[in-house]
Gaussian input, Z-matrix of N, CA and C with variables (Angstrom, degrees):
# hf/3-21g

backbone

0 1
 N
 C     1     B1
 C     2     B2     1     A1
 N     3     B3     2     A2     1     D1
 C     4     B4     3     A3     2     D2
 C     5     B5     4     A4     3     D3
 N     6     B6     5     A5     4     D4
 C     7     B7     6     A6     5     D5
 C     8     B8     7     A7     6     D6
 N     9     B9     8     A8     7     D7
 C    10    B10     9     A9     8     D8
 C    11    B11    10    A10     9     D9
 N    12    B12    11    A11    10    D10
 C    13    B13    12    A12    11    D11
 C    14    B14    13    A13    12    D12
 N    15    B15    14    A14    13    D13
 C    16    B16    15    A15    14    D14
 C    17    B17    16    A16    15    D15
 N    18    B18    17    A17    16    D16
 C    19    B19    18    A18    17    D17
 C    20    B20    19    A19    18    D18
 N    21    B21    20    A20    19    D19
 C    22    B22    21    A21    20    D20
 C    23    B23    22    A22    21    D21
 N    24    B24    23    A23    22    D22
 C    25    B25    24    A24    23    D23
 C    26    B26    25    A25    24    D24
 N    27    B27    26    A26    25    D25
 C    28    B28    27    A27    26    D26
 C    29    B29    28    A28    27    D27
 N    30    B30    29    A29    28    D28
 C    31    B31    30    A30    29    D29
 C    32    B32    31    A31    30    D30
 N    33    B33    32    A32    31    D31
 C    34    B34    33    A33    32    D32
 C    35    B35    34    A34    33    D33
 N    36    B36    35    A35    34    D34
 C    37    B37    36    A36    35    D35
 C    38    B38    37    A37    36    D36
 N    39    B39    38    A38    37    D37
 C    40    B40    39    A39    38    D38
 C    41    B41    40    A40    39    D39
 N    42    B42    41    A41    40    D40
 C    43    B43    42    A42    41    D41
 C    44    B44    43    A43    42    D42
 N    45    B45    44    A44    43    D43
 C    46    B46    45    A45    44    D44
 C    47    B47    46    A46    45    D45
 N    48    B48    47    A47    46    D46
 C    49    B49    48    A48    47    D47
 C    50    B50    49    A49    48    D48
 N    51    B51    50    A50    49    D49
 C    52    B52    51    A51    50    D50
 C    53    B53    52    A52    51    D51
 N    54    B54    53    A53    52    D52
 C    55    B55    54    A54    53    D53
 C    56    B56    55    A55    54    D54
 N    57    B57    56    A56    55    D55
 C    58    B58    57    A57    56    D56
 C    59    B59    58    A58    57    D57
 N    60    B60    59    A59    58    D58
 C    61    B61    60    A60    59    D59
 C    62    B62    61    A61    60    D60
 N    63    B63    62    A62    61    D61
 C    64    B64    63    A63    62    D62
 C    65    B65    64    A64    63    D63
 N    66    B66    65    A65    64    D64
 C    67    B67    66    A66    65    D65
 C    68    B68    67    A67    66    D66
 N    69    B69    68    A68    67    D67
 C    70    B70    69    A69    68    D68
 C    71    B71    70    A70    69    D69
 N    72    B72    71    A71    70    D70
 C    73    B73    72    A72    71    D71
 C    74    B74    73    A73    72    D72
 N    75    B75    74    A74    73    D73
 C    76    B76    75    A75    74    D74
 C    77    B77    76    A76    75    D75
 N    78    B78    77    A77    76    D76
 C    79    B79    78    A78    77    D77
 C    80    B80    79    A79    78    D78
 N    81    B81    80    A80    79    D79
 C    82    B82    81    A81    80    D80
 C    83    B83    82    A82    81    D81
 N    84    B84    83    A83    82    D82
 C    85    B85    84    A84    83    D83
 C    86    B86    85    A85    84    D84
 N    87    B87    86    A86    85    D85
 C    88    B88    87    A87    86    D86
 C    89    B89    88    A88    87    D87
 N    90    B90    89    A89    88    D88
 C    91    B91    90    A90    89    D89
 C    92    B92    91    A91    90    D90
 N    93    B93    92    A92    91    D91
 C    94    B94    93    A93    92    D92
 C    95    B95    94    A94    93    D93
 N    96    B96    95    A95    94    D94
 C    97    B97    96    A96    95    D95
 C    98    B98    97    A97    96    D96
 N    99    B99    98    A98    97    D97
 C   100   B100    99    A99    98    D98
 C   101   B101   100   A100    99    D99
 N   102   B102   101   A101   100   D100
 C   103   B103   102   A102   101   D101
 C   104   B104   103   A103   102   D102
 N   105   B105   104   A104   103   D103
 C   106   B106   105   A105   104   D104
 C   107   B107   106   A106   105   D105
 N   108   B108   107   A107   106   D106
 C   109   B109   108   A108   107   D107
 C   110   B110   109   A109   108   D108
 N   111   B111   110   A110   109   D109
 C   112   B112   111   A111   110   D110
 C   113   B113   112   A112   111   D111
 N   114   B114   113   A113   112   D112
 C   115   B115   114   A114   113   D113
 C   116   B116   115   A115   114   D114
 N   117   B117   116   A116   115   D115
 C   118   B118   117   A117   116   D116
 C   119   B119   118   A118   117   D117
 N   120   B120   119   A119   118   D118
 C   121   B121   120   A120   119   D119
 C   122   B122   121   A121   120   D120
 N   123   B123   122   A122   121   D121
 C   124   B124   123   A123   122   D122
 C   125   B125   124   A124   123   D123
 N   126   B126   125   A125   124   D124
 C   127   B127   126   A126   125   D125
 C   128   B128   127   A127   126   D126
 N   129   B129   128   A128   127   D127
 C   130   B130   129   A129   128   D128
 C   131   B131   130   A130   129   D129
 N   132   B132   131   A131   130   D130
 C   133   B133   132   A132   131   D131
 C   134   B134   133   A133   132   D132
 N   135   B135   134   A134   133   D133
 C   136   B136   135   A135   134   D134
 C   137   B137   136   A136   135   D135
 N   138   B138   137   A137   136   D136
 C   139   B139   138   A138   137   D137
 C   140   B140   139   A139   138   D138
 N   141   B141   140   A140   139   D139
 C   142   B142   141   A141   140   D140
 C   143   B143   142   A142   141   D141
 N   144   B144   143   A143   142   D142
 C   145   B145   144   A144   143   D143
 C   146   B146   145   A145   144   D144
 N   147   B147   146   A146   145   D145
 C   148   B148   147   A147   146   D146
 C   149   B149   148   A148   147   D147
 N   150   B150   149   A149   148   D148
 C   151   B151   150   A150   149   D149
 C   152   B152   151   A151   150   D150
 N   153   B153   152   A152   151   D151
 C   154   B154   153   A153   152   D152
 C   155   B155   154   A154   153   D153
 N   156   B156   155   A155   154   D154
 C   157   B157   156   A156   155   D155
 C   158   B158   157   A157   156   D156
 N   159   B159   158   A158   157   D157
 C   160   B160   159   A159   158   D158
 C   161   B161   160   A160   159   D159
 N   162   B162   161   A161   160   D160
 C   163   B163   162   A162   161   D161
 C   164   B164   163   A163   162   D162
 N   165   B165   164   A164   163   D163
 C   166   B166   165   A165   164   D164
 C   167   B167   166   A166   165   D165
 N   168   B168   167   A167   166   D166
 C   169   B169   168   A168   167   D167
 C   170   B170   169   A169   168   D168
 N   171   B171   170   A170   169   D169
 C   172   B172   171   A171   170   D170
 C   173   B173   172   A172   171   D171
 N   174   B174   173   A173   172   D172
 C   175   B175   174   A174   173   D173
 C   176   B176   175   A175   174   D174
 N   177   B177   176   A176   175   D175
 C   178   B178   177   A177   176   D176
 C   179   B179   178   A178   177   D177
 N   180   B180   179   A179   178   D178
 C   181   B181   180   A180   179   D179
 C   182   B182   181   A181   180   D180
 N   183   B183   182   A182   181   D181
 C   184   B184   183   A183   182   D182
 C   185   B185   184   A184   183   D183
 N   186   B186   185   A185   184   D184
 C   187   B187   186   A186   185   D185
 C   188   B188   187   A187   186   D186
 N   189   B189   188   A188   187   D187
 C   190   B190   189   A189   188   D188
 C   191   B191   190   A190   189   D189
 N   192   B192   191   A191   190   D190
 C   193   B193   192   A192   191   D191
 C   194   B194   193   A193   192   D192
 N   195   B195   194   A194   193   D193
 C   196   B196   195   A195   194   D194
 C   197   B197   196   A196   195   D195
 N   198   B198   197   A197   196   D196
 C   199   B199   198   A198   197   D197
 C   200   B200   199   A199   198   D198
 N   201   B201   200   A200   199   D199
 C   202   B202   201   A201   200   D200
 C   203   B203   202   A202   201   D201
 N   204   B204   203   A203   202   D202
 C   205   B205   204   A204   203   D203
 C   206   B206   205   A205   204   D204
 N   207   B207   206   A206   205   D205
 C   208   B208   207   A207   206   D206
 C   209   B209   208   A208   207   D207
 N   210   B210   209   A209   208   D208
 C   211   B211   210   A210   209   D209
 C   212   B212   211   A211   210   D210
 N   213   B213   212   A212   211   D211
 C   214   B214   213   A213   212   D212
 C   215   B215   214   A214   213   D213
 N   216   B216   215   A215   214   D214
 C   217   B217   216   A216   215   D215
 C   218   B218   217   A217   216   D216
 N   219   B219   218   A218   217   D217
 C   220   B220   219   A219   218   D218
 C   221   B221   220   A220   219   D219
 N   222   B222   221   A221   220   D220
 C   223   B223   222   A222   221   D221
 C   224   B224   223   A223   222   D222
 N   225   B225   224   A224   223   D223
 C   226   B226   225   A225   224   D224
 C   227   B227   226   A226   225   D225
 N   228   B228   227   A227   226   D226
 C   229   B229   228   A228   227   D227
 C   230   B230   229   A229   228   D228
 N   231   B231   230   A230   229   D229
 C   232   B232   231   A231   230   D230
 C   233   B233   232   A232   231   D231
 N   234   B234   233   A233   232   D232
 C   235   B235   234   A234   233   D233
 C   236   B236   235   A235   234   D234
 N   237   B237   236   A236   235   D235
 C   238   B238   237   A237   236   D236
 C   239   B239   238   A238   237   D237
 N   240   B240   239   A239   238   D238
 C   241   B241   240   A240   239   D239
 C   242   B242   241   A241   240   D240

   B1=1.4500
   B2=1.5290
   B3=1.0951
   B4=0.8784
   B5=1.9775
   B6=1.3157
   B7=1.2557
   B8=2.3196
   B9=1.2733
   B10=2.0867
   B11=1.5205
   B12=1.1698
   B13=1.7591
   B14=1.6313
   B15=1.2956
   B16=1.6714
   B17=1.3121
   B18=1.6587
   B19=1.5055
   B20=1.9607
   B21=1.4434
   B22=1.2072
   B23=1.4258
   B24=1.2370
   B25=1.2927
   B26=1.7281
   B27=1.7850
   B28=1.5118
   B29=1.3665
   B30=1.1685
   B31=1.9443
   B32=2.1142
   B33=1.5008
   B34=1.1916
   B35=1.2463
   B36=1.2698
   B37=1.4072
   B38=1.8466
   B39=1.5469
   B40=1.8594
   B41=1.1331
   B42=1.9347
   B43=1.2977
   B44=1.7827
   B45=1.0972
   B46=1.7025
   B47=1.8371
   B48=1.1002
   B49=1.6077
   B50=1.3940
   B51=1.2795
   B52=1.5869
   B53=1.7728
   B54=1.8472
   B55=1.7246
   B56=1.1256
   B57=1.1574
   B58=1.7071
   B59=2.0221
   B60=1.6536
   B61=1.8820
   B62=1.2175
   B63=1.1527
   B64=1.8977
   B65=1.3723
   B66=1.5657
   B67=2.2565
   B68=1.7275
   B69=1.4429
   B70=1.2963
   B71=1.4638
   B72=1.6641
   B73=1.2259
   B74=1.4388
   B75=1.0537
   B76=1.6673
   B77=1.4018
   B78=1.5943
   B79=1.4637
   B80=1.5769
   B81=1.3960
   B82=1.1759
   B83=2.2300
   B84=1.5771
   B85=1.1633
   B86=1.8431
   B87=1.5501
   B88=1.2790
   B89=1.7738
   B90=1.5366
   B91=1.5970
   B92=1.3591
   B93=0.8387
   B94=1.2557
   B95=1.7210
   B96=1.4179
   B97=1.8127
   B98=1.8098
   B99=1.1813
   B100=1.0139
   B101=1.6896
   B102=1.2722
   B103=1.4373
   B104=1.9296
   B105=1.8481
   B106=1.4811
   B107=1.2459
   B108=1.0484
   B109=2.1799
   B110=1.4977
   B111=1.4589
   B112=1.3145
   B113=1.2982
   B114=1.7308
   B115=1.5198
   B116=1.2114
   B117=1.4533
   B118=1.4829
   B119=1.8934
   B120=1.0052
   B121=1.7036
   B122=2.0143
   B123=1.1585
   B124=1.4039
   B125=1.5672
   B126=1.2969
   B127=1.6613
   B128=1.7145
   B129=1.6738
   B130=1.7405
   B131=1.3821
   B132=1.6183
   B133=1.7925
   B134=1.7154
   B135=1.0268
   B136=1.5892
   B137=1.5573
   B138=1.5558
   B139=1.2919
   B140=1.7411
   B141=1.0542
   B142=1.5348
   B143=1.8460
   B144=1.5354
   B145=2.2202
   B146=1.8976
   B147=1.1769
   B148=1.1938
   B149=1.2963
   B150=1.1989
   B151=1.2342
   B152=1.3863
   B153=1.2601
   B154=1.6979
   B155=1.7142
   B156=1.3675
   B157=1.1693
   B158=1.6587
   B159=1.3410
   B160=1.2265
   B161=1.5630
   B162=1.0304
   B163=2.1611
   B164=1.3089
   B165=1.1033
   B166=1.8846
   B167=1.1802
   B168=1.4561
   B169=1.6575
   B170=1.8132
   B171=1.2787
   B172=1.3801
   B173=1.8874
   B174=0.9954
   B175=1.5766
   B176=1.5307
   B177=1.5757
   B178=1.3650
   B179=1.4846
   B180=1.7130
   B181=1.5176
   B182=1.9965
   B183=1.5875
   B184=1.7141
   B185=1.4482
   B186=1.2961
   B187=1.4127
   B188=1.3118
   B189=1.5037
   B190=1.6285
   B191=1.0631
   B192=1.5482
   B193=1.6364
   B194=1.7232
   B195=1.3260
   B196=1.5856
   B197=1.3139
   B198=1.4364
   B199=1.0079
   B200=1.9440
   B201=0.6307
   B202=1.4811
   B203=1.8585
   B204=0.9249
   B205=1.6771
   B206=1.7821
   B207=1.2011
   B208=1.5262
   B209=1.3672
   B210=1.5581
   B211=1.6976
   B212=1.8229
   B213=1.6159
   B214=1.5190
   B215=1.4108
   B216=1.1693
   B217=1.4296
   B218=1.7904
   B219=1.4853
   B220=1.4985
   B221=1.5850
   B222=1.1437
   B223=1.3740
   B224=1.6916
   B225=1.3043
   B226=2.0167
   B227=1.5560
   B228=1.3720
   B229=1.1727
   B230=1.6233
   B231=1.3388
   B232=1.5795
   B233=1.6502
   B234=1.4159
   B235=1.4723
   B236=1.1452
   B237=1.8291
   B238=1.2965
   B239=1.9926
   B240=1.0922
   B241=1.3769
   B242=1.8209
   A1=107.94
   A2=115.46
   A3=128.89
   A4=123.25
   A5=138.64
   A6=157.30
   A7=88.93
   A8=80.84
   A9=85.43
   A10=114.72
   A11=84.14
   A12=88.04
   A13=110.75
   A14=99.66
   A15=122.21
   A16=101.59
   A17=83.55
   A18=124.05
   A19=95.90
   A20=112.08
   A21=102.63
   A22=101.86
   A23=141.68
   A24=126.44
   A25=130.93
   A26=107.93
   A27=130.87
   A28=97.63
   A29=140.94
   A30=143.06
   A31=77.25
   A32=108.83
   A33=117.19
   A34=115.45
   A35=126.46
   A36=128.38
   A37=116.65
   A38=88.76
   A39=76.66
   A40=149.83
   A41=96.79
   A42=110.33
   A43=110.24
   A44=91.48
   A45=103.32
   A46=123.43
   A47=110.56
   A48=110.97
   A49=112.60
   A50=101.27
   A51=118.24
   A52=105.64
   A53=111.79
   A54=88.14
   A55=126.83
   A56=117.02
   A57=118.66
   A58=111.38
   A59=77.47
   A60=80.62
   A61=132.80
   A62=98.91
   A63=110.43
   A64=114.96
   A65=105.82
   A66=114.10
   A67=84.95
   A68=139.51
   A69=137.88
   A70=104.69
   A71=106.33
   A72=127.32
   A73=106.83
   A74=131.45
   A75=138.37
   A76=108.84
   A77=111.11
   A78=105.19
   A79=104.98
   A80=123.90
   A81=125.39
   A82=121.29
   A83=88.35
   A84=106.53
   A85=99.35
   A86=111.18
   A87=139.84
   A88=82.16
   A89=131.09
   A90=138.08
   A91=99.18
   A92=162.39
   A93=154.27
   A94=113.56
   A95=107.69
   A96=109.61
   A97=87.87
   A98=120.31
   A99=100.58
   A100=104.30
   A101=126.36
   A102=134.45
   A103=112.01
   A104=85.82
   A105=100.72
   A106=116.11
   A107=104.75
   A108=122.09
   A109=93.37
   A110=125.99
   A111=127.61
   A112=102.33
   A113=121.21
   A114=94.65
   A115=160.42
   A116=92.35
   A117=114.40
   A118=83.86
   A119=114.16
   A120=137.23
   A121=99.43
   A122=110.61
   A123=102.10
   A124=99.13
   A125=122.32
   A126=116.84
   A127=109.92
   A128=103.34
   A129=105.99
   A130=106.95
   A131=99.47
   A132=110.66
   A133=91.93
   A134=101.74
   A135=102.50
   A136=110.01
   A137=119.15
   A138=105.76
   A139=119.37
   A140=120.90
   A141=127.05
   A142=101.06
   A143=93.68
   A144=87.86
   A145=94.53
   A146=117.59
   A147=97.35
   A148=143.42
   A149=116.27
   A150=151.11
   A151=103.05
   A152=102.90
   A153=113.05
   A154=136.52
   A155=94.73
   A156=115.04
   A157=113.89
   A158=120.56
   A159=136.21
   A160=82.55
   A161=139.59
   A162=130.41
   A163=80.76
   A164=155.87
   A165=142.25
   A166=110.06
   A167=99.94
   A168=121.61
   A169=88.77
   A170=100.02
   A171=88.01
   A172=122.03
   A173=102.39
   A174=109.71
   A175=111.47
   A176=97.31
   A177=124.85
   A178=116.78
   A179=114.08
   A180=141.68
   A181=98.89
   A182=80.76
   A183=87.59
   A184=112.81
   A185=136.59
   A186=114.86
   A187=133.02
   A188=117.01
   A189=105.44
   A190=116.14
   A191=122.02
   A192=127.70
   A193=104.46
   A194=125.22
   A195=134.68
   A196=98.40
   A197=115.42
   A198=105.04
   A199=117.29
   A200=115.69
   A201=130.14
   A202=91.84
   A203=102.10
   A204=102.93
   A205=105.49
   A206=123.83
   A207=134.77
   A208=103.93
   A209=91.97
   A210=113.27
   A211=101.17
   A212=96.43
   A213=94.79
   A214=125.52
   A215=109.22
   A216=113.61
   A217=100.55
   A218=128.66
   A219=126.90
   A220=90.72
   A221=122.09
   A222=123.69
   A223=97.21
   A224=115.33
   A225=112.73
   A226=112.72
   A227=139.46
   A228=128.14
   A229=104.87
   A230=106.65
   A231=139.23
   A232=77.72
   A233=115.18
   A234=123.91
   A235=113.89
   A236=125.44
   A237=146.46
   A238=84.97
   A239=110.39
   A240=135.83
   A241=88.03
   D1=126.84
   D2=178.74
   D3=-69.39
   D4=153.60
   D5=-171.33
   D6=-57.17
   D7=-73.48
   D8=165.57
   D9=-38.05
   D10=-51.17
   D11=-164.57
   D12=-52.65
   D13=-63.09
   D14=169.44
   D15=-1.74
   D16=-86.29
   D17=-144.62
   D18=-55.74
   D19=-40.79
   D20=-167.14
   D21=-94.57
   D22=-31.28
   D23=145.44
   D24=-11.52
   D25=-72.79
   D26=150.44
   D27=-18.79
   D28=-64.75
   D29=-103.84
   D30=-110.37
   D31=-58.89
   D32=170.63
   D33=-46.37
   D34=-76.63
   D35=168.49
   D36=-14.19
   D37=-65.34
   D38=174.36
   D39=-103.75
   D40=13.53
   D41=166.54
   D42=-83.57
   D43=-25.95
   D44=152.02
   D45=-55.00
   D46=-61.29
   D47=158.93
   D48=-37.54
   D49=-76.87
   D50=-157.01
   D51=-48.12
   D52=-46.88
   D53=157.29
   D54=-60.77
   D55=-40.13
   D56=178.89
   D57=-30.93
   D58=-70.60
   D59=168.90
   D60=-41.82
   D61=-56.94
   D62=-176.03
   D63=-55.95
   D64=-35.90
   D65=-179.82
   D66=-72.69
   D67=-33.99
   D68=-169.31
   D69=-55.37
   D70=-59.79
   D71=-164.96
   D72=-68.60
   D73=-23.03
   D74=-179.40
   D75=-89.53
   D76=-33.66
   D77=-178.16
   D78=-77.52
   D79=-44.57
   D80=-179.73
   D81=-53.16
   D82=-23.94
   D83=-166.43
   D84=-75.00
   D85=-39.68
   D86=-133.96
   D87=-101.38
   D88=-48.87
   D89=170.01
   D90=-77.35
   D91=-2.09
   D92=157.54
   D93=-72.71
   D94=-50.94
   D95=-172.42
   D96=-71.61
   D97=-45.97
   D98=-151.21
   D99=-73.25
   D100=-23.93
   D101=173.63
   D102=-46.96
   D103=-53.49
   D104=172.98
   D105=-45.60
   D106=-35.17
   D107=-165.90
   D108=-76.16
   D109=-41.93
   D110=-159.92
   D111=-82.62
   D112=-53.37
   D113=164.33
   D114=-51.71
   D115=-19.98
   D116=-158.66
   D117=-74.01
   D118=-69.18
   D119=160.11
   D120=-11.56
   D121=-59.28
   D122=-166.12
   D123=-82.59
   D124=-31.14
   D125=-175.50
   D126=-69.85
   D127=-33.28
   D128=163.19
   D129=-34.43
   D130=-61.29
   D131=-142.27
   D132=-65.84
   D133=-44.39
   D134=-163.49
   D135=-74.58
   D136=-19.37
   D137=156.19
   D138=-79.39
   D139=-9.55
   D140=-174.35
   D141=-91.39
   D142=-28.19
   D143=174.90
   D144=-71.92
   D145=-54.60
   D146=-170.03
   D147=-78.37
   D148=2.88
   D149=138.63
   D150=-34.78
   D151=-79.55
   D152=174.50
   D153=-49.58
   D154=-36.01
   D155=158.44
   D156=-51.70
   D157=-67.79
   D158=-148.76
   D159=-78.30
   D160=-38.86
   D161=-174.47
   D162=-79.82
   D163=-88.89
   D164=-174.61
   D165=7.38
   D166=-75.35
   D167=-163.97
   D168=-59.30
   D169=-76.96
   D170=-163.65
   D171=-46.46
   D172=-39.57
   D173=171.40
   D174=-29.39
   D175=-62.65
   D176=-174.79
   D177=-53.92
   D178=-39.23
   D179=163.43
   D180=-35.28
   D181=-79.08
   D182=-173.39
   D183=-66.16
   D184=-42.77
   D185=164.23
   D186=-47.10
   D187=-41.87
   D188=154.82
   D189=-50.46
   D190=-86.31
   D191=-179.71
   D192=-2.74
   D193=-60.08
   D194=-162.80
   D195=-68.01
   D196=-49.42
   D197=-170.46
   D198=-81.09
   D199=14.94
   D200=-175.31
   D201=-109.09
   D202=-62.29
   D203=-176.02
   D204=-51.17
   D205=-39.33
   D206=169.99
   D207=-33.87
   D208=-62.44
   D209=-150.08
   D210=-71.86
   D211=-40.60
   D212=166.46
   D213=-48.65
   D214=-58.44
   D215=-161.64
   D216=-94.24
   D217=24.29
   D218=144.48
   D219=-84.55
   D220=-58.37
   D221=-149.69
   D222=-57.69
   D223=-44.51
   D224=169.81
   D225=-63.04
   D226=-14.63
   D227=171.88
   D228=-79.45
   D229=154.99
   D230=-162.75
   D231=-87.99
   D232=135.14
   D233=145.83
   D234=-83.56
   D235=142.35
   D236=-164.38
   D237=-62.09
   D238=157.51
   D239=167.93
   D240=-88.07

């Protein structure tokens, strides 16, 4: 092989790399937004469960409460003789 040969062999070689990199650099670029997209997506959801959570609880708050007030005010009625 010749000194030419080498050299332009070499020249191939890393214009060969250098796309390699760049489809690297785009894919990495390209999983990244979409990761970004995915968090943003799971920090929604997880502010919208607890949200949900917290009207549960409270739901759950006032359905006892009522039901305690029920139970109160059987317990103040007079039973029939």
């Amino acid at each position: 092989m010749t000194p030419t040969d080498r050299t332009t062999d070499l020249e191939r070689r890393i214009v060969e790399l250098e796309v390699k990199v760049s489809f690297q650099e785009r894919t990495i670029d390209d999983l990244d937004a979409v990761l970004r997209a995915l968090a943003a997506r799971v920090d929604a959801l997880e502010r919208e469960q607890t949200r949900e959570q917290a009207r549960e609880r409270e739901a759950a708050a006032l359905s006892a409460a009522s039901t305690a007030d029920v139970l109160a005010r059987l317990d103040d009625e007079e039973l029939p003789e």
